[in-house]
N, C-alpha and C positions, 0 to 999 in steps of 0.2 A: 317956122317950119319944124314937122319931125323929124327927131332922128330917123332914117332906118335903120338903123345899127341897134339902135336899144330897141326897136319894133322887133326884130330878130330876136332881141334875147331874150324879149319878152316870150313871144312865141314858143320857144326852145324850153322855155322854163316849164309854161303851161304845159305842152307833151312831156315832159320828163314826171311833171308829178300825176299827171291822167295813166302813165305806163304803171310807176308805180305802186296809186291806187288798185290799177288794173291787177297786180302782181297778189297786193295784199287779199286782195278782195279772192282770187284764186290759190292765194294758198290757206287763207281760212276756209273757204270752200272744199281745199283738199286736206285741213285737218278733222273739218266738223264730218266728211264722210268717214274717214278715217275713224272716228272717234264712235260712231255708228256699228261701224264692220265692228271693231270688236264688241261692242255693250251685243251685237245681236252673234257674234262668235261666240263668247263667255252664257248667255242664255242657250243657245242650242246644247253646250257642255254640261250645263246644271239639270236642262229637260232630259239631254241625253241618259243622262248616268242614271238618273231616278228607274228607267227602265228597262234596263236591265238587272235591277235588284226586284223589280217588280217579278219578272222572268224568273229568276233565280229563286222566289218564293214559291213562286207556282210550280216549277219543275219541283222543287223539294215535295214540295203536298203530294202531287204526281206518282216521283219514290215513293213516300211512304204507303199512299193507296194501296201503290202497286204491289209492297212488301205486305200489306195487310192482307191483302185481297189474295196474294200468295202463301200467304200462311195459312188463312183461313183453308184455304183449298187443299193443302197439304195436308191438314187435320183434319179435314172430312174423308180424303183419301186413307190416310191413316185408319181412322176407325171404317169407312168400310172393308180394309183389310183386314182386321181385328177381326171382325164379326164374321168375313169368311173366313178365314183362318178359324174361329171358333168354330162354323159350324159344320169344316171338316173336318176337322179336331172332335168332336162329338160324333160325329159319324164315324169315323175310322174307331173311335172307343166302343162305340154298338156293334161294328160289328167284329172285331176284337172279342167283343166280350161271348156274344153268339158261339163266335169260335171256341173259345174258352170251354164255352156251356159243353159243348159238343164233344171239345177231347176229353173235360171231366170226367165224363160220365162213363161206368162200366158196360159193356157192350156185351151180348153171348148172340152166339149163331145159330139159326134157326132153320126150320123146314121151309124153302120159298114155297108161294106160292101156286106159280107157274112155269113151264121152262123157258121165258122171257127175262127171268132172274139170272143173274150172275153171282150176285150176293143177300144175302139176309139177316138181320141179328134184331135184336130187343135190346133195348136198355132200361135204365130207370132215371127218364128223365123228368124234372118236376114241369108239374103245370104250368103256361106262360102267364103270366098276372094276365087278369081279364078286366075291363072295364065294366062289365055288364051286368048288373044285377037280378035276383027275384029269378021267376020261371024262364027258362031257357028254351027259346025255339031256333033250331038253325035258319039261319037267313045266307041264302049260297048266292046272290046277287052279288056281280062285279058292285067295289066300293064299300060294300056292308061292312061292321064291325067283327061278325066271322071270319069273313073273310081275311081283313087284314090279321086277326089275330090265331087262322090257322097259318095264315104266311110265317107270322113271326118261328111261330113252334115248328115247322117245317124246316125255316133256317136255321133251328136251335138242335132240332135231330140231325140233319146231313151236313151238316159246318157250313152252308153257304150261307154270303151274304144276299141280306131282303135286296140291296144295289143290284144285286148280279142274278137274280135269281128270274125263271122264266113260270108262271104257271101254265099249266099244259089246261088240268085239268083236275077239279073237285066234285067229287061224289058223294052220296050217304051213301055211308056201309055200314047202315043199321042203326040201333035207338041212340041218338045222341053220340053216332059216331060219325067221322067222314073219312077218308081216302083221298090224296092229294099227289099227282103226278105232280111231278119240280123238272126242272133242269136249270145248268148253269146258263148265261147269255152265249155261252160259244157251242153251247149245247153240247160237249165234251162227257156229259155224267148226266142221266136222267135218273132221279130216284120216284118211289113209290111210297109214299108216306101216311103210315094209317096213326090215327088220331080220336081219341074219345074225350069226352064234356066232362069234367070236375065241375059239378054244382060251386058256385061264388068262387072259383080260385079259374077257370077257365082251361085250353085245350092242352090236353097232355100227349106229348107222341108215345106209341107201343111200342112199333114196328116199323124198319125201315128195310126197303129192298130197293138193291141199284139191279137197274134195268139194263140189259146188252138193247134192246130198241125202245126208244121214243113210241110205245102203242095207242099214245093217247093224243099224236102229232097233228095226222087226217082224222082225227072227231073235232081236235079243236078245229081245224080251220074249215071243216063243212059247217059248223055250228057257226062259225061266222058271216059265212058265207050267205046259210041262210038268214043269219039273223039282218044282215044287210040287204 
């Protein structure tokens, strides 16, 4: 017959090593995970880091653009400041220089006129440089080269500047001469400005008479009127 006593131990023995199969077989299972977690910890940290250095290049490019693209703009602002700045710097010298023209010149007082004078005198002032060559015919059209260049000589006899200056009104006052009503933009002074032709050297003023009224105010503006 059998033991049962040693059936027993038999028994007891087998569960004892099926548990700790059981044990080993779950704590290899909870090394190999283990061993997992980090190999995929340690890769998240190596893709991690790569970019943010990626980033950190990109922002730098970014700056720099940004510094480029700023400067650039600064030095296009720069020079168009330059060039305004010049070309009020050349204007303020023109008419400077007009003013100039104007107190040079020796002045004597004269017979006005009409009794619309308040003052009158002559000077010697030279001819404005002309652009115009050859035979000379006045052209009194707004725009013409007359025009601008009885302007000039006009602001060169009464000190104003061509900036501030208003034309009333231009006339022929005989062969090769004109007569040019002026005033300032506040219309504070209206002068009377006669002017003759210098063949190849262009318009010289004669005679200049400040006016107590603007008489040539209502023809400009009926003459507008009608022309519109």
């Amino acid at each position: 017959m059998k033991d049962p006593k040693g059936n027993k131990k038999n028994t007891r023995s087998n569960k004892y090593d099926k548990e700790r199969k059981t044990v080993k077989i779950l704590t290899f299972a909870v090394v190999i995970a283990a061993l997992v977690v980090v190999v995929l910890i340690i890769m998240s940290l190596f893709s991690g880091g790569d970019e943010p250095q990626e980033s950190t290049i990109e922002s730098s490019s970014m700056i720099i653009k940004d510094s480029s693209e700023s400067t650039q703009s600064d030095s296009q602002s720069s020079e168009s400041s330059s060039e305004s700045e010049s070309s009020e710097s050349e204007s303020s010298e023109s008419e400077e220089s007009e003013e100039s023209e104007s107190e040079s010149v020796e002045t004597n007082e004269t017979e006005p006129s009409d009794d619309n004078v308040s003052e009158a005198y002559t000077g010697d002032w030279e001819p404005v440089a002309t652009e115009q060559q050859g035979e000379h015919t006045t052209d009194f059209s707004n725009g013409s080269q007359d025009r601008a260049e009885i302007k000039k000589a006009a602001a060169v006899a009464t000190g104003l500047s061509e900036s501030d200056m208003i034309e009333w009104w231009v006339e022929n006052g005989g062969a090769e001469q004109v007569v040019a009503t002026v005033s300032d933009s506040s219309q504070t002074k209206t002068y009377r400005v006669y002017l003759g032709w210098v063949d190849n050297q262009g318009w010289q003023p004669t005679k200049v008479e400040q006016l107590k009224e603007n008489d040539k105010q209502q023809k400009n503006l009926t003459a507008k009127l009608f022309c519109s």
